[in-house]
N, C-alpha and C positions, 0 to 999 in steps of 0.2 A: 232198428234205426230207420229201415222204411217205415214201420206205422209211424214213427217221430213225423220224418217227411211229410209222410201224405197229410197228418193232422196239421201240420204248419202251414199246407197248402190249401188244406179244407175252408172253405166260406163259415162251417161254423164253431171255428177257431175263438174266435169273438164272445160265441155265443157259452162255451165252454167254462172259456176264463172267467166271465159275468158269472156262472155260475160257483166258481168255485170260491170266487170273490167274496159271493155274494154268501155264502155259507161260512165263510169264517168269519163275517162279519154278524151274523147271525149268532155264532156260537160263542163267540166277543161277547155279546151285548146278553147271553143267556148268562153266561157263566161270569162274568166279570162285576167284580162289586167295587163300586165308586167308592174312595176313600172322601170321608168329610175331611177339609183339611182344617190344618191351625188356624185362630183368631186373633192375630197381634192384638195387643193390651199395652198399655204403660202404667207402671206404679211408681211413684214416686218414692226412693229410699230414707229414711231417716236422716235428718243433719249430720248428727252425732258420728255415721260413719264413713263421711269425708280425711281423709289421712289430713293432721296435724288440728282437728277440730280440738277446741278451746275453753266451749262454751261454760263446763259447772265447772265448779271448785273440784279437788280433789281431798277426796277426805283420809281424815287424819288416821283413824281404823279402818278400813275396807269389811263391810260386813253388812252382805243381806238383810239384815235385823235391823225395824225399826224401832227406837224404844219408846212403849207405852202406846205402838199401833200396832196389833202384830195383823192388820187386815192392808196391811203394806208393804211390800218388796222393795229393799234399796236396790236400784242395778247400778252395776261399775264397771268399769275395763278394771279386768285383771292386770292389765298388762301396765298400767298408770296410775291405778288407785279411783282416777276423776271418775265424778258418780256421770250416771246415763239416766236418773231422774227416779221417781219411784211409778211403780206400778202396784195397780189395787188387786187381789186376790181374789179369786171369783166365789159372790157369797155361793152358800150352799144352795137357795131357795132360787139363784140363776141359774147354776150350774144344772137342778132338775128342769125348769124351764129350757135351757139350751137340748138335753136329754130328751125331753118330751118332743121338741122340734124337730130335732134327726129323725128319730125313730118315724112320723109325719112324713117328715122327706122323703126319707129312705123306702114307702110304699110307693110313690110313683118311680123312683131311681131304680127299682129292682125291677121294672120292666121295660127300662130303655135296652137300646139292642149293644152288641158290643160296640160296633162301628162309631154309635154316639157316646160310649165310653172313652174307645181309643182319638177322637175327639177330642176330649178335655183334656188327654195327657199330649194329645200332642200340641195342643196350645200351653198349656202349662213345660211343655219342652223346647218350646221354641223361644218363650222367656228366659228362659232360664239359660238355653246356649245362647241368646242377645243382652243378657244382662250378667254373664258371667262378674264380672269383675266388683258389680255394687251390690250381689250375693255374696261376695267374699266380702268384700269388706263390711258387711253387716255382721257376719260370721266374725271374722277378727278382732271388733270391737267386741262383740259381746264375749266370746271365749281366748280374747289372748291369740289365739293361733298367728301364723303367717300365712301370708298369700295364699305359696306353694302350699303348703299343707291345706289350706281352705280349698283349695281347686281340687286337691286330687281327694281329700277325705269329704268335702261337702257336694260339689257341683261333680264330677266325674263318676262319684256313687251314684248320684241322684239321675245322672240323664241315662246310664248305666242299667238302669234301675226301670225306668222309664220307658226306655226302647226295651228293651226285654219284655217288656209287657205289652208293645202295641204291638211287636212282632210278634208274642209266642203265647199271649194271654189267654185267646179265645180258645186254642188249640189246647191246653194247660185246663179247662173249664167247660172245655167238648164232653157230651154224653159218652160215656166209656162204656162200650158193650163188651159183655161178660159171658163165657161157656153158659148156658143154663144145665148142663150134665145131662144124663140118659132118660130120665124120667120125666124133665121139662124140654126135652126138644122140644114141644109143640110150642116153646114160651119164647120170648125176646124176651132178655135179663140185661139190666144196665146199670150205671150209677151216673145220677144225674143230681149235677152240683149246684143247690142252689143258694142265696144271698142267705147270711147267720142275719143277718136285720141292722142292729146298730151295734158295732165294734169299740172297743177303748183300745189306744195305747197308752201306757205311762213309760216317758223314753227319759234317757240321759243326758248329762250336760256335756259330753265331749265334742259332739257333732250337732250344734244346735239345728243346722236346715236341714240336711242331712235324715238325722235321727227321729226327724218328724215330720217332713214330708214323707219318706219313704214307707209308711203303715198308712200312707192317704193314699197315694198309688194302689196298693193293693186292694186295700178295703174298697176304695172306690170302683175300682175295675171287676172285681169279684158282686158289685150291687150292693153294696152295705153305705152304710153314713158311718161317720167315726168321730168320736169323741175324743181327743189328742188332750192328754196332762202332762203339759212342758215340766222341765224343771226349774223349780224359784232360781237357780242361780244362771240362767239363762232366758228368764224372765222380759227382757228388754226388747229381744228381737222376734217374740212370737205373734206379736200385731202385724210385722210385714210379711211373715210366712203365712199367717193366715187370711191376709189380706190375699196374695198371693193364688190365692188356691181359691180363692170363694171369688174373686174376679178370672177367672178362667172359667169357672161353673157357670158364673155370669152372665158372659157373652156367648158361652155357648147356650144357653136358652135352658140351664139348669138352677133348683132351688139349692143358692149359698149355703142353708140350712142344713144341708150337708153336712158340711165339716164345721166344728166345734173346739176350739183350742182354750183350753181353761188355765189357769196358772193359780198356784198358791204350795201351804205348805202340807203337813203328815193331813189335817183335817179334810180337804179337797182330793187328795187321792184318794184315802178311804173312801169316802161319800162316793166316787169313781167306781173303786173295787167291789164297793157292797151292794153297789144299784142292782136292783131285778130287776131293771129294763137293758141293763146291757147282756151282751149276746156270747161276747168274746173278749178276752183280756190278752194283750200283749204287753208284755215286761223287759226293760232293762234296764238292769240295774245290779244291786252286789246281791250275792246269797241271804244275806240277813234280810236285806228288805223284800226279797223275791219269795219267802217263804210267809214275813205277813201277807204281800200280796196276795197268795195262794189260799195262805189259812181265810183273810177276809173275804174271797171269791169263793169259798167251799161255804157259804151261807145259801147263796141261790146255785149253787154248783155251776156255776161259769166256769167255762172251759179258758185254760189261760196256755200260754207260750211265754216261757220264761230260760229270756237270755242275763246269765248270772255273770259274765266276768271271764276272764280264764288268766294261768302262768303261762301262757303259751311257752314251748319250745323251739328251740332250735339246736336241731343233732347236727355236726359238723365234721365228716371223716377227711382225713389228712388226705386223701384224694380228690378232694372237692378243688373248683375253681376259685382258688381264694379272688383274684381278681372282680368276678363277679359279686362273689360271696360276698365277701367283704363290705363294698356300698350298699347292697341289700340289707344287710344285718343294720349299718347304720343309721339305716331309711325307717327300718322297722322299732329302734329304739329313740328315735329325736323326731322322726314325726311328733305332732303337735304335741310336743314335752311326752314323748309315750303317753300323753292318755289315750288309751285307745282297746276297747276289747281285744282286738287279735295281737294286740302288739306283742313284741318279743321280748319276755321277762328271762326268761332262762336259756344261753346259750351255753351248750356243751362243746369242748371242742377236743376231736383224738390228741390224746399225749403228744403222737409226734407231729403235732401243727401248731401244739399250744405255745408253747416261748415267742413263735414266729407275729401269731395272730394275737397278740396280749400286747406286743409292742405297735403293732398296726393300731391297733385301737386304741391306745395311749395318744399317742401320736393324733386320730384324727378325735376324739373325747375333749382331748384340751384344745384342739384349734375350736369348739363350736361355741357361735356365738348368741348368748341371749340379748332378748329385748324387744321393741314392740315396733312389728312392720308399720303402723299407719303413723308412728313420732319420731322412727329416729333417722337416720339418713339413708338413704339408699347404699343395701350392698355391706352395710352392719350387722344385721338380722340372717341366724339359722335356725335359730329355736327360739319360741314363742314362750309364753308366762303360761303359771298354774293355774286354773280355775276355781279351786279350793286351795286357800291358806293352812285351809286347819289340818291338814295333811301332811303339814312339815315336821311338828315332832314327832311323829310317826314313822317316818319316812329313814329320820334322822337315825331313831333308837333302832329300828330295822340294820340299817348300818353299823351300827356300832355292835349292836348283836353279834354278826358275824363277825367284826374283825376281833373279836373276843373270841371267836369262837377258831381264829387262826385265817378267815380272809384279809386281802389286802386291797384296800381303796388307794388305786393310784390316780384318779382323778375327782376333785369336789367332793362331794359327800352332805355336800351343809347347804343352806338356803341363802339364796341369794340377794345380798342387799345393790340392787342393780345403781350405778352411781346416777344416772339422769332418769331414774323410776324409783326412788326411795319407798313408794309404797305399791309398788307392782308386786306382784306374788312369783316368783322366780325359785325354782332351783336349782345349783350348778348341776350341770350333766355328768354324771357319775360312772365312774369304771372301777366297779367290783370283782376282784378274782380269786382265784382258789378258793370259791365258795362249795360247801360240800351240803347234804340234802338233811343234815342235823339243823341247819343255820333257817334260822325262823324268815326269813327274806327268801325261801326256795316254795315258800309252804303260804304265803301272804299275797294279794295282788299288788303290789306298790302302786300302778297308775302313775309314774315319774321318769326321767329322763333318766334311767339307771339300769346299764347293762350289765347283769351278773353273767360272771363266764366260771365253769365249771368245767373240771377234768375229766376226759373218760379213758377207758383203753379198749374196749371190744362193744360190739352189737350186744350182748347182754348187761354190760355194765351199763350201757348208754340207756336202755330200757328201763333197767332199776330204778335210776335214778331219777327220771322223765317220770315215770309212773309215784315217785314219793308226795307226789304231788296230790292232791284230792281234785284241782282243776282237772277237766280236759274237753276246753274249744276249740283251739286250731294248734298247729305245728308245721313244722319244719323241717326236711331234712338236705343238707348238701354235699354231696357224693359224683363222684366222675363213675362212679360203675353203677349205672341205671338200673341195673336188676337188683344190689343191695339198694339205692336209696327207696326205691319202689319196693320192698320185702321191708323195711324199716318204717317205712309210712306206715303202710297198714296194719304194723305190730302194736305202734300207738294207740293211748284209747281216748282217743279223742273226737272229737264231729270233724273232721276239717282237716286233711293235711296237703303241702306241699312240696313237691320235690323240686331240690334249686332253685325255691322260691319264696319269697311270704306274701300271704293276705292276698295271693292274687283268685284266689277261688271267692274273693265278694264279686271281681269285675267280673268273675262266669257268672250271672246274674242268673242265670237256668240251672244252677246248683243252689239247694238249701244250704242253711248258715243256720249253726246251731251247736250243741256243745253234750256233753254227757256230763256225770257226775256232778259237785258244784258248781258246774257251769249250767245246769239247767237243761231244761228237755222241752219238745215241741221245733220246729223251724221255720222261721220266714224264708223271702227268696225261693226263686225257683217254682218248678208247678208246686210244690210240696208245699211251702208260704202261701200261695194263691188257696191251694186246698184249706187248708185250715183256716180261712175263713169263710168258707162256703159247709153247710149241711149237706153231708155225702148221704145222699139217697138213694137207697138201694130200689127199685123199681122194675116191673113185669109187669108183660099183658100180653096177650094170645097173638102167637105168629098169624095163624089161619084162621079167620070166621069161624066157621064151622067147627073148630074142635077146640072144646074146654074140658076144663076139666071135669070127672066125670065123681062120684064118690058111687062105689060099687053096694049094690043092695044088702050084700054079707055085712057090709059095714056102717051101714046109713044107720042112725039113730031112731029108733029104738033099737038097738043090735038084741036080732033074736036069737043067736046063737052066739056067745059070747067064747067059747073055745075055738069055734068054726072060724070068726073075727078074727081071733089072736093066728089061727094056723095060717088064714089066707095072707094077713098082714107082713108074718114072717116071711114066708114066701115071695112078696113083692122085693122086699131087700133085699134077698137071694137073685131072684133074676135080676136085678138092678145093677147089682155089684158085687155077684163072683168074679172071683178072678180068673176060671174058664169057663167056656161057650159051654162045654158040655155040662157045667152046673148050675148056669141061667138057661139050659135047653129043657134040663130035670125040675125045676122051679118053675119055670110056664109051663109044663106039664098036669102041674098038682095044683099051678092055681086054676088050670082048667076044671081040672076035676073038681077042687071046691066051690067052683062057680054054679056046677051042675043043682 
């Protein structure tokens, strides 16, 4: 406390502070790196998805197919039938011209720093949370969805997705140093990750902004250009997503040429798949076409990531919070009509919950209402239209399978002729039960508003049954005694589970997302998604000046003693890697002697 005093008293008290001031300001200005910020932008949204718009007719078949053009895309709202006009299919001979340009771009892109990466996403994030609402509604129009589901399935993944990246990307893409072991101490060993060059995805129609911004994100921020192949039946609204994104590259003083967004049908994703100029193939879509994918990528042997589909589960023990439960399960089967990868096709529920939790779900199954958030009145609308039609007798005969087979459909079951949508694509929200793992709807994805519930009685029967499946992407389990639902997770074989919860490990955006079995292998998301578009190079070079490596004259080429070679060489691995001192002590021993 006196030296306090006397220094408070001191004349060069002043002089101290200045100093100390003056060194943190110093070590500020060393260490601190200036974030570039965001560039507001404005893009104007398409007419078409202003809620109650008018403009075309509504046609009488709702069908992507033009007849007698097939170099044309009809677009339509699912949700109303009325077309959204046609779009042209990208010839083959642009689509290699658009190819050749990335790959061009993508040589100066690969050596901006990250800080002028996280840049662009943070301009492209700062759109996207000021333009939330005419993101959705472009989203709505084009796929049927609602609002709610368009916000939490397209914009909440995306910005999700986004900041995950400006916060943990660079860190995720940092040179990883690696033991170099006993014999390379003298070495620094590392892996160091750099840009695959130009990327494809080919994504699906569930989540149209979504599903393809989110492989621009990474590819971009890992240094690559990326080639993006929408899907025809979401064809409409890939001119403002990619407007989107190549006007954010824009203002930030980067070539648009970047990114590439192609559309058409089997002929243009091939041409995709088969290029030997692309570097890397992302896939989502069903197993049948994830394995042509594959096959026509194993021509230049491009490495691909292929997300296939899953039956997700959900295990439910009579201990669980049904409270909870319960709106979860509902969330995860009427989000946007269940189309959804991780959605929830199979819920299991313990015998002694089932009678309880079968009339819960009756009860809220038939209160849900379909129909189309941008036409019909406010506060009508819980569940959105189908995006494929041709999914109904499918859907349908799935249904009847089982109750043939002894389940009971106590809600819907059939396609819906909506009364002020006669040619919207609708199916009633369906509540299947007593389905057992014979019933060909246990074993199928559906992609529909159709909650099958199954019986179980123990942690192994629950297992059986979960596992009859060939899927396995994500699951589910809800339990009040946390050391079983966590023992029951991890029993599943799945990529993905949750306890008392679903789908919530996409918004942990620092976990990969990805699937086993027919659901496919490889993962986006997370450092692991970032990896896999980057070339993991392994790499070394001499800690010290002075000491390289040496090759010892016993061994140098012309090897004039060829046993003497082989005895010294034995010897090295011995001292290297006995398992005791005293037999790497007897091994530098004898490599001395053979030195002599």
């Amino acid at each position: 406390m006196n030296c306090i005093s006397e220094l408070l008293a001191h004349d060069a008290l002043p002089v101290a502070v200045a100093l100390v001031a003056g060194s943190a300001v110093l070590y500020f200005m060393a260490f601190y790196k200036k974030s570039l910020p965001a560039i507001p932008f404005e893009l104007r949204p398409p007419a078409e998805s202003i809620p109650g718009w008018r403009g075309n007719e509504i046609l009488d078949t709702p069908t992507i197919f033009v007849k007698g053009q097939p170099d044309l895309i009809q677009c339509f709202d699912p949700a109303t039938g009325r077309s959204l006009g046609q779009v042209k299919t990208t010839p083959i001979a642009e689509l290699d011209d658009k190819i050749k340009r990335a790959r061009n771009a993508q040589r100066t892109w690969a050596k901006t720093t990250f800080e002028q990466r996280r840049q662009v996403l943070r301009t492209l994030n700062e759109f996207v949370l000021s333009h939330q609402r005419e993101i959705c509604q472009v989203a709505c129009r084009d796929s049927g969805k609602t609002l709610v589901d368009a916000t939490l399935g397209e914009v909440l993944t995306t910005s999700a997705k986004l900041q995950w990246t400006i916060k943990n990307g660079e860190t995720a893409l940092a040179d990883d140093s690696r033991d170099p072991g006993f014999m390379m101490m003298y070495k620094r060993a590392k892996v160091i990750y750099q840009p695959r060059g130009l990327v494809a995805a080919l994504v699906s129609w569930n989540y149209p902004f979504h599903n393809t911004i989110g492989p621009v994100i990474s590819a971009l921020f890992a240094g690559n250009a990326i080639v993006v192949k929408a899907s025809e039946h979401v064809a409409w609204s890939m001119a403002y997503w990619e407007q989107m994104v190549k006007r954010a590259l824009n203002v930030c003083g980067h070539d648009p040429d970047l990114v590439h967004f192609v559309t058409g049908f089997v002929d243009v994703g091939a041409a995709v798949t088969s290029s030997p100029l692309i570097d890397h193939i992302t896939f989502i879509g069903s197993p049948e076409v994830g394995k042509l994918v594959m096959k026509s990528a194993s021509a230049n042997l491009t490495p691909v990531t292929l997300e296939l589909g899953g039956k997700d589960c959900a295990v439910v023990f009579a201990d669980a919070d049904m409270a909870q439960c319960i709106p979860v399960l509902m969330r995860s089967v009427i989000q946007n009509a269940s189309q959804n990868c991780i959605g929830i096709e199979r819920i299991l529920v313990q015998d002694k919950a089932y009678g309880k939790f079968v009339d819960e779900m009756t009860h809220r199954i038939g209160a849900v209402r379909v129909g189309s958030i941008l036409d019909d009145e406010p506060n009508t609308v819980d569940c959105g239209a189908m995006v494929l039609a041709n999914c109904f007798d499918r859907l349908e005969s799935l249904i009847e399978d089982a109750v043939s087979k002894g389940a009971r459909c106590l809600v819907g079951g059939h396609r819906f002729a909506h009364p002020r949508h006669p040619n919207g694509q609708y199916f009633e929200p369906t509540l299947l039960v007593d389905v057992t793992p014979d019933m060909d709807i246990t074993r199928n994805e559906t992609f529909g508003p159709i909650m099958v519930v199954m019986k179980f009685t123990d942690e192994r029967d629950a297992l059986e049954k979960v596992h009859s499946s060939p899927y396995g992407l994500g699951s589910s389990v809800f339990s009040g005694d946390r050391s079983r639902g966590r023992r029951v997770a991890l029993e599943l074989r799945t990529g993905m589970a949750n306890v008392n919860d679903f789908g919530v490990n996409y918004i942990c955006q620092s976990l990969p997302f990805g699937g086993v079995g027919i659901s496919g292998f490889g993962r986006f998301a997370g450092p692991e998604g970032l990896r896999a578009l980057c070339v993991e190079k392994a790499f070394t070079e001499d800690r010290f000046p002075l000491v390289k490596t040496p090759i010892p004259p016993i061994v140098d080429y012309p090897i004039q003693d060829t046993e003497k070679g082989y005895q010294f060489t034995q010897q090295i691995v011995a001292f290297a890697y006995s398992d005791s001192w005293w037999g790497s002590v007897k091994a530098g021993l004898r490599l001395g002697k053979l030195s002599l």
